[in-house]
N, C-alpha and C positions, 0 to 999 in steps of 0.2 A: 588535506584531501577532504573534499565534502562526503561527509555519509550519516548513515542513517541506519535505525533498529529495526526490521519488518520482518514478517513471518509471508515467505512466499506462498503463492497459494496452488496446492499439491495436485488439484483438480482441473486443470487450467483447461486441459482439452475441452471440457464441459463447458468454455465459455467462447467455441469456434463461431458458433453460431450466433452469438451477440455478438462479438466484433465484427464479423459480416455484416450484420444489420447496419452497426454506425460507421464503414466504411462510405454506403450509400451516401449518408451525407459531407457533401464539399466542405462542410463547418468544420468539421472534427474528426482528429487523426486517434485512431484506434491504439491503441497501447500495442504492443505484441504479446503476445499468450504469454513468453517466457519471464515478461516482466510485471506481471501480475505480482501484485504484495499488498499486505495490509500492513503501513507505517506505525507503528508506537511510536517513537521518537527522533527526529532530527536533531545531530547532535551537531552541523554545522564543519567548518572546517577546522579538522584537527589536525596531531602530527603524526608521527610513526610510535611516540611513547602512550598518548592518547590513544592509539590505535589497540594499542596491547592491550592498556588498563580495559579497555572496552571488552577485549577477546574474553580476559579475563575474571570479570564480572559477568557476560554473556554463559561461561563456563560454570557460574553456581544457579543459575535460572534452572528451577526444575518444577515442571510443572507437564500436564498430558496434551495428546492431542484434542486439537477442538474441531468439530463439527457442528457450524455455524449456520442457520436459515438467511435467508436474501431476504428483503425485507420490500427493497426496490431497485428501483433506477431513476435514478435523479441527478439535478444538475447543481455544481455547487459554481459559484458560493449564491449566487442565487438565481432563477428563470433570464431575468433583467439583465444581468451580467455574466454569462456563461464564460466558466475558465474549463471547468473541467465535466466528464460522464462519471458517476459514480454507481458502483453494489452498497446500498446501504447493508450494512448487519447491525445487528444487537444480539448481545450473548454474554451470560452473566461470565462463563468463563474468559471472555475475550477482554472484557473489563478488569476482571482478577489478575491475568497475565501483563494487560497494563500497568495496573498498580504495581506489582513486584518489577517492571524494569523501571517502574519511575522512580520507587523508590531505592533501587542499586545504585541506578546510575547518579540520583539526585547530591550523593556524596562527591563523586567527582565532576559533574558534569552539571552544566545549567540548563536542566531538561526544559521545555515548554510543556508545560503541566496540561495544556488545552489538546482533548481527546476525543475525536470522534471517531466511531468504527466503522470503515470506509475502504474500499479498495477501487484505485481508480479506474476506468477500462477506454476512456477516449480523452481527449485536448482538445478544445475548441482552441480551430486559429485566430490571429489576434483579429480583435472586432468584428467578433464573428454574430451575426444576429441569432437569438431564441430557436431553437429547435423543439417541435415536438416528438415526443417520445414515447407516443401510443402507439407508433412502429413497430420499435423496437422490437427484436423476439430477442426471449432466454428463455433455453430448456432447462439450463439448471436453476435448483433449487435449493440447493445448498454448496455451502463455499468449506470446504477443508485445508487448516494448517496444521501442520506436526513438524514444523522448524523457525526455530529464530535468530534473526542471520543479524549481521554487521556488513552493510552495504556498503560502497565507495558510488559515487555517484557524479559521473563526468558530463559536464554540459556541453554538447557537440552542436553545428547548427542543425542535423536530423532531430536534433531532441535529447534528452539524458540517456547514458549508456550507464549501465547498472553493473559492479561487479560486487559479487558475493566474496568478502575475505573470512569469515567464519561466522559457522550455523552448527546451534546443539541441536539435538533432537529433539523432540518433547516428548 
């Protein structure tokens, strides 16, 4: 099963009104609120025994809730090549909390070490041209997690279907 380490984001209402904005454009299909997350780690597909060790290691992560600032709205991977809308953050805690699942899981798992803090909120369709994004509205202004989950992550042709198989609290 494909999945992935992310801490959902607990304020998601607060982002009705930026997905609104980027439904406007034809380019790019809005996330849904309830699949708001910030990714730490893809661990690719595993099995049902990989799945535990995961639960399991997930289960000694202990660390508080973050209450993160937006930083922006941007487009990765870059203007030129639109794939995805992104909430920049930066937050000394969100970084700390990285490091400690990289390095749990980096005993069983072959994390991809490359980390940026990010949570995505639209998909540009394929060859989709440049949007600008002075549009855009967000009333919020900061982004809160207090859980981090072990995703499963189904590729359907609507898009990926997300399911949540265990989340400790922080």
């Amino acid at each position: 099963m494909r999945s992935f380490i992310a801490s959902p984001v607990e304020n998601e209402s607060d982002f009705s009104t930026l997905l609104e904005s980027l439904s406007a454009f034809p380019e790019i299909n809005p996330v849904p609120l309830n699949n708001l997350h910030l990714t730490f780690l893809f661990l690719a597909d595993i099995n049902d025994k990989q799945r535990d060790e995961a639960i399991e290691l997930l289960k000694e992560i202990n660390y508080r809730k973050i209450r993160s600032r937006i930083l922006s709205v941007d487009i990765f991977p870059e203007k030129s090549r639109p794939h995805v809308v992104v909430l920049k953050i930066d937050n000394k805690d969100i970084m700390e909390l990285n490091n400690m699942i990289q390095n749990s899981f980096s005993t069983r798992f072959n994390p991809n070490l490359r980390f940026l803090a990010h949570v995505t909120v639209g998909r540009f369709r394929k060859h989709a041209i440049p949007v600008d994004l002075e549009s855009i509205k967000i009333d919020a202004t900061y982004i809160e997690f207090n859980r981090v989950c072990l995703y499963k992550s189904t590729l359907a042709v609507s898009g990926s279907v997300y399911e949540k198989l265990y989340c400790r609290h922080l």
